[in-house]
N, C-alpha and C positions, 0 to 999 in steps of 0.2 A: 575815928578808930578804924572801921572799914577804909578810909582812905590809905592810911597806915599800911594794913593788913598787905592792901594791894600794890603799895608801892616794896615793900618788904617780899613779896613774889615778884615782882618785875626784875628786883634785885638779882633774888636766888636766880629767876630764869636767866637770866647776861651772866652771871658766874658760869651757870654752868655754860651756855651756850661759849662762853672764854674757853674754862676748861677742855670743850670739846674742839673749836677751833683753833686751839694750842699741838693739843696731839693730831689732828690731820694735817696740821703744817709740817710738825714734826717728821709725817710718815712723810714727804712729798721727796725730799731727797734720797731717802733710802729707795722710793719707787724710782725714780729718774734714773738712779745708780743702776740696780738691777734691769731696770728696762735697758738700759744701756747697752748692761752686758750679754742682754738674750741677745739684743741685736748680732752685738758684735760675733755672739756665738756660732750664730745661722752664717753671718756670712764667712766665717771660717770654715765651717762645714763643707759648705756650697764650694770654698776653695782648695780643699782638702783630695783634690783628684790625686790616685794613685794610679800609676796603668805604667806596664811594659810589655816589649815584645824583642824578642831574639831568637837567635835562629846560626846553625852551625853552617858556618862561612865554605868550608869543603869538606869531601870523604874525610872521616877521622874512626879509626878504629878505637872500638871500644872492649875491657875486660870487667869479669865480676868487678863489682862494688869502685869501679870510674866515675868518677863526675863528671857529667860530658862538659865540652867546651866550647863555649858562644865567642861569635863576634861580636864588632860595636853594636850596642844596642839599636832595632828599629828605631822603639821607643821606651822614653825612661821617663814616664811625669811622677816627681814624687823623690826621682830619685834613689829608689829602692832598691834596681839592680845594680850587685858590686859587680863589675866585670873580674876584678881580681883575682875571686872565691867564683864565680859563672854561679854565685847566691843571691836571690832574694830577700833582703830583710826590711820587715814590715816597719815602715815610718812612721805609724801609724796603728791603734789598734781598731779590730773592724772584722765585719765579715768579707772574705777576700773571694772570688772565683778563677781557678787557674785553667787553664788549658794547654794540654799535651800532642803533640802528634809527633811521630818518629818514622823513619822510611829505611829498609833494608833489602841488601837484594843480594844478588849471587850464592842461593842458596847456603845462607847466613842466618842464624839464629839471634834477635832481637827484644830482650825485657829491659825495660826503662822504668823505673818510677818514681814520681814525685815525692820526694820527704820533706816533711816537719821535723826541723828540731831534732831529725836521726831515725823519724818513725814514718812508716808507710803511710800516703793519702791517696796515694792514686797512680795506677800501673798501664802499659800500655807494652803492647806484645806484637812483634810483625816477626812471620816466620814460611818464606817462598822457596819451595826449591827450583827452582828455574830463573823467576822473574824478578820484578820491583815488587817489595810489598809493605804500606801503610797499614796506619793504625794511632789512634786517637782515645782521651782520655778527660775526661772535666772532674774536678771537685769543687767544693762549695766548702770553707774551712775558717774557724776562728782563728784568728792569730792576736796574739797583743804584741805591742810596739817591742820591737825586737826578734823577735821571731824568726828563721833561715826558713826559706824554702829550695830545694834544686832539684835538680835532675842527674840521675845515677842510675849507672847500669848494675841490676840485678845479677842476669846471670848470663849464660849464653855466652857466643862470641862473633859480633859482628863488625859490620863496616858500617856504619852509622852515614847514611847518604845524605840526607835532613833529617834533622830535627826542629824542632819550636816551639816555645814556649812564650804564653800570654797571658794576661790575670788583668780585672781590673777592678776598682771595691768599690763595694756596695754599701756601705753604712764605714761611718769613722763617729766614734765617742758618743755613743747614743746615750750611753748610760750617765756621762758627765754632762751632757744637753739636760737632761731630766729632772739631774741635782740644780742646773741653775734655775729653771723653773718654780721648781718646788723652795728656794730660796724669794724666789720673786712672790709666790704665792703666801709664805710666811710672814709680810711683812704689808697685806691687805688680809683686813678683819672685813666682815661680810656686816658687823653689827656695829660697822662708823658708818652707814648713811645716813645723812639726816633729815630729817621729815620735820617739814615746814608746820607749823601750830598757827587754829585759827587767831589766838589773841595775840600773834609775834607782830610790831609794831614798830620796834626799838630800828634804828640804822642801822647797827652791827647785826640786825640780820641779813640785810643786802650782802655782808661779806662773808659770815659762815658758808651762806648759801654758797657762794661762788667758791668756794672752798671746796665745799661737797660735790658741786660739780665738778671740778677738776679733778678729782680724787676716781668719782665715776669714770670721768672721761679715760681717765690714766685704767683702771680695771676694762674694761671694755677692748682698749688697746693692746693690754696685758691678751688677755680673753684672746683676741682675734689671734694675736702672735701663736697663741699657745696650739689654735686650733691647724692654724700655718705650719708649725712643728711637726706636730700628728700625723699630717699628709705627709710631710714630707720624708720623715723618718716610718711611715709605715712598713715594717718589714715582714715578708714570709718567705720564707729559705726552708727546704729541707735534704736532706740527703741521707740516703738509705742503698742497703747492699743483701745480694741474694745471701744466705746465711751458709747454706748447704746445695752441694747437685741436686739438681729439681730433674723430675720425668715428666714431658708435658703432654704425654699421650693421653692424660685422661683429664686432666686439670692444664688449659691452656692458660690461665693467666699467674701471673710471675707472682711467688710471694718472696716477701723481703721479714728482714729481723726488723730489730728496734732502732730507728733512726737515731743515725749518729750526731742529728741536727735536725733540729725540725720548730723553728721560730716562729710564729704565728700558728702554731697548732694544726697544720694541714695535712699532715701526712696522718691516715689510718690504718694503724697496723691489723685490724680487726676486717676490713677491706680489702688491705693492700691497695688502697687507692689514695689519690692527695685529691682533696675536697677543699676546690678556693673559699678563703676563708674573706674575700673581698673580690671584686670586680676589677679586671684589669691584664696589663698584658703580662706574659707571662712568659720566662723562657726554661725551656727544659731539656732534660740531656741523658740519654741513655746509653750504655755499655754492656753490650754482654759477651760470652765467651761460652762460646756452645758448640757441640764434639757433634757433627753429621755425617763423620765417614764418605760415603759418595754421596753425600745427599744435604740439603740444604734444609736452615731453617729461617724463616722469616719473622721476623717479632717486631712488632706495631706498638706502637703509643696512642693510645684511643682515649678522646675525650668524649662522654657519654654514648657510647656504641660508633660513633664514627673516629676514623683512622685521619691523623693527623701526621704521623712522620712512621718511619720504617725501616727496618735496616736488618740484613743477612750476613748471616754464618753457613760457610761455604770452601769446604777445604776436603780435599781427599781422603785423607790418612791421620791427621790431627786434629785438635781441637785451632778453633777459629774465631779473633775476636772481630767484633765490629759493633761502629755507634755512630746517633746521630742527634741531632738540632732541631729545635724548632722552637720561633716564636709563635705564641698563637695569645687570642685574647677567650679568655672564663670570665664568667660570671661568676658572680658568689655561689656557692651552692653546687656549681657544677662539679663532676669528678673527671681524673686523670689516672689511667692504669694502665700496665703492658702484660700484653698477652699475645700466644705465640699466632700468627695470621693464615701461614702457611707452611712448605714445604712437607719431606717426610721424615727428617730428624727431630726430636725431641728433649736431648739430654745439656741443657744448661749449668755450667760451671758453677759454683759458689765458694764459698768461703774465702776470707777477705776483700778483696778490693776487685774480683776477680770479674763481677759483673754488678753494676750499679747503674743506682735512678735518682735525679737531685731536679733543681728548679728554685726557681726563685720570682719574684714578682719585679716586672721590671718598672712599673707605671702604675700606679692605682685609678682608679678611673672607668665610667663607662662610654664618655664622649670622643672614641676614635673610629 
């Protein structure tokens, strides 16, 4: 009867040990598939370079609300500038970084700015009575696939001597990489491993087992991809603008409104400082536009009390813009803020686009 009993368990146990080696064979193709398609995903990402650069071939005059006009492209990966329209449209959805600079002279009046879709992202202003005079502009901007960007003259009336214009992206389809993941993830149970029993005897254990292992090995795999992704889509972007005229004779450091961007949580409006929220290199970009009469003013980008990049407003009789670059590497934790270094003017422009601070993470990492 005991013999009975036990052979009557041995049974149940091979059922069920069937039943379960049924359904992890089952999941083995649905894993395959999905693993598949992470792969495939990554490397279309990794392929997904967007970048152009152009630049206005001779003197071209320009009037209110013109679209200025480029030659052949330097560069066009991606394909995104239409020479036809002198428009950008994004091939692609993503966060995009552009870059402006424009050159005027013969005491010539020059406003240019970059639009989205019909709406202001970023302005760039050169205005010499005598001489040559530059001026330069960055933003950091959402686009989804389809989306115009260009360049258009505001207002003024000048001879537009150079101009140029560069972008090139920083994330494409983060949000649909995430979905495929979380499909791959759907379709491992954390409660199909199987744990070997001291009385399993039978040979169809030797192959559950190998079963289980494969299954392991395939999450592990999963696992490691997913942690591959993570790095490599880690994103922090932000971009923020003076809101109103600031007086910096008694408050030398810059405050800003509420970031029109700010991914990775870096930017503190309660600071007015961007606090890396990870370790790695970093690139950033300021603009301002500040009224000194005879007198200059100098305003710094200071990573924790030391001056990393600099840049002056300096014009006789008008307001003056000017900006500048800089890679640098932070640490997590570290802070990034502008305040004014020198001179004896004080009076920084604001409202809209008129003086801005952005940045973005170029590398995550602390082995450079």
């Amino acid at each position: 009867m005991s013999a009975m009993r036990d052979e009557i368990a041995n049974v149940t146990s091979l059922n069920r040990k069937m039943t379960t080696m049924e359904h992890e064979i089952s999941v083995i193709p649905g894993l395959e598939a999905n693993l598949s398609a992470v792969v495939s995903e990554i490397d279309k990402q990794r392929n997904s370079a967007v970048a152009f650069q152009v630049s206005v071939p001779r003197d071209q005059q320009l009037y209110t609300n013109m679209i200025v006009r480029f030659g052949v492209p330097l560069l066009n990966v991606g394909g995104g500038f239409q020479r036809a329209t002198n428009t950008f449209v994004a091939p692609v959805s993503g966060l995009y970084v552009f870059f402006l600079k424009i050159t005027s002279y013969r005491d010539h009046y020059l406003n240019v700015a970059l639009k989205k879709n019909g709406l202001v992202i970023a302005e760039a202003e050169s205005d010499d009575g005598q001489n040559y005079d530059r001026s330069s502009a960055q933003v950091v901007v959402q686009l989804a696939t389809g989306d115009k960007v260009w360049a258009q003259q505001r207002f003024g009336d000048a001879t537009s001597r150079s101009c140029s214009v560069r972008m090139v992206a920083l994330c494409v389809k983060l949000v649909a990489m995430l979905t495929v993941m979380g499909i791959v993830r759907a379709h491992v149970s954390d409660s199909g491993h199987i744990v070997k029993r001291s009385d399993d005897s039978h040979p169809l254990e030797a192959i559950v087992l190998k079963q289980g292992q494969l299954i392991d090995e395939m999450r592990s795999e999963i696992t490691a991809m997913k942690s591959q992704m993570a790095e490599y889509h880690k994103l922090v972007v932000f971009m923020v603008s003076v809101p109103t005229n600031q007086d910096l004779s008694h408050q030398p450091r810059l405050n800003f409104g509420t970031p029109s961007l700010n991914v990775g949580g870096g930017f503190h409006t309660a600071t007015d400082s961007f606090v890396a929220p990870v370790s790695g290199l970093y690139v950033f970009f300021l603009k301002v536009n500040g009224i000194a009469g005879p007198n200059s003013i100098i305003i710094g980008l200071v990573k924790d009390g030391q001056v990393i990049a600099e840049t002056e407003t300096n014009d006789n009789d008008n307001n003056d813009r000017s900006s500048v670059q800089v890679v640098v590497k932070v640490s997590a934790g570290q802070s990034v803020w502008v305040e004014k270094k020198g001179g004896t003017g004080n009076l920084i422009i604001g409202g809209g686009v008129q003086s801005t601070f952005g940045g973005f993470l170029l590398r995550a990492g602390d082995s450079f």
